[in-house]
N, C-alpha and C positions, 0 to 999 in steps of 0.2 A: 498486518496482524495487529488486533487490539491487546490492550495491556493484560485485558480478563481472558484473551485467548491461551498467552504466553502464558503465564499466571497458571490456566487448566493444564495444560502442556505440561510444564514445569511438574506441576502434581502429580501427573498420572504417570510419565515418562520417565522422569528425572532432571540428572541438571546433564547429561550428555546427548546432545542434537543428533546425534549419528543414532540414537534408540528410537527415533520419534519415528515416524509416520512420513515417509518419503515426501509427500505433499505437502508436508506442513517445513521441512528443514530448510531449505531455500527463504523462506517469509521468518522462519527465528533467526537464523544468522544477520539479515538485513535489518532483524528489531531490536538485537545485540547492537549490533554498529549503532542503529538509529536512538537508539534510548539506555544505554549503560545504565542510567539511573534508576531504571525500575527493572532490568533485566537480569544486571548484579546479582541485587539481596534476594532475587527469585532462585538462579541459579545457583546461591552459596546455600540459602538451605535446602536447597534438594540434593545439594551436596553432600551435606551432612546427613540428611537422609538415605540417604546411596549408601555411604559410609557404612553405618548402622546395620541397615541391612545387609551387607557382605561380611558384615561381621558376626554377626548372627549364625550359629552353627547349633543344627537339631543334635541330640545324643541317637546314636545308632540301635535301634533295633536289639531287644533280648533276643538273645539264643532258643529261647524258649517263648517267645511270639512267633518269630519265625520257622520254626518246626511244625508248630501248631497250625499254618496258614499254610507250609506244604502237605502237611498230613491230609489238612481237610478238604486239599485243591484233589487228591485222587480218590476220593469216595464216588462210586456213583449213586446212581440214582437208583432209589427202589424201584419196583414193577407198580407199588402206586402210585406214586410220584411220574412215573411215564404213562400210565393210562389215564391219570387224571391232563396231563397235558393233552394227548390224544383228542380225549373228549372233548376238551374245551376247542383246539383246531377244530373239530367235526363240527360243533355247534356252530362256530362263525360260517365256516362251508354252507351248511345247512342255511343260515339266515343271509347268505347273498343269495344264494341259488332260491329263495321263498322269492327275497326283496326283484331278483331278474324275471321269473315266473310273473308278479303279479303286474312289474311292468311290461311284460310284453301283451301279457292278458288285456291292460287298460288301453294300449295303443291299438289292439285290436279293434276293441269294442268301440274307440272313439273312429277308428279310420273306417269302421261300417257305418257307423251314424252318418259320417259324412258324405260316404257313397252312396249314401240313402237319398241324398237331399237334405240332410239335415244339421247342417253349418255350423247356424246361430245357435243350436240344442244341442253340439256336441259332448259339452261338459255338463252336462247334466245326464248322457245316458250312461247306463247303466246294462248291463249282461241281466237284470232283472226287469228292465222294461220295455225292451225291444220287443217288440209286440207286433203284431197287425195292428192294434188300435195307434200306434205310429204313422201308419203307412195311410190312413183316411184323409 
């Protein structure tokens, strides 16, 4: 482990090895042993920063935030509100079942061009040019 790993470590994790990243604990403890002198002052202030942060205590919740966030969780939904979602599902339905239609349409027309004899022109025909003047 380099010093700029331990260094990253130390920031993200902490200063307790048991929090890190199963892969990475085995290679800190050896860079602890191996290097005190720069593992230390890495470890003491993310110490300190551990600290800090368990110290840290948010204030709870108004009484009256909280009523307002269950009152609003049992509203439903209006009948426009549910037909405009409807519609928008319908319309995605609608535009795979066009996008599968026109691909099945195109594999057609290219696997007749080629039944035809005609290979090297298969991406160029078209359901509009299939013609007898093809077939001369």
């Amino acid at each position: 482990m380099t010093p700029q790993r331990f260094q990253e470590l130390t920031e993200i994790y902490g200063a307790e090895v048991r929090r890190w990243p199963p892969p990475e604990q085995a290679g800190a403890v050896a860079f602890i042993r191996e290097h005190p002198d720069i593992a230390q002052p890495a470890l003491r202030l993310a110490a300190e920063l551990d600290g800090m942060l368990a110290q840290y205590r948010t204030a709870p919740a108004e009484a009256a935030l909280r009523e307002r966030i269950i009152a609003s969780s049992g509203k439903s939904w209006s009948g426009w509100k549910r037909a405009r979602l409807w519609w928008q599902g319908t319309g995605l339905a609608g535009i795979g079942l066009a996008g599968a239609i026109t691909g099945a349409l195109l594999i057609g027309v290219i696997h007749s061009a080629e039944s035809r004899g005609y290979e090297d022109q298969a991406y160029a025909v078209t359901a509009f040019n299939i013609s007898d003047e093809l077939e001369e």
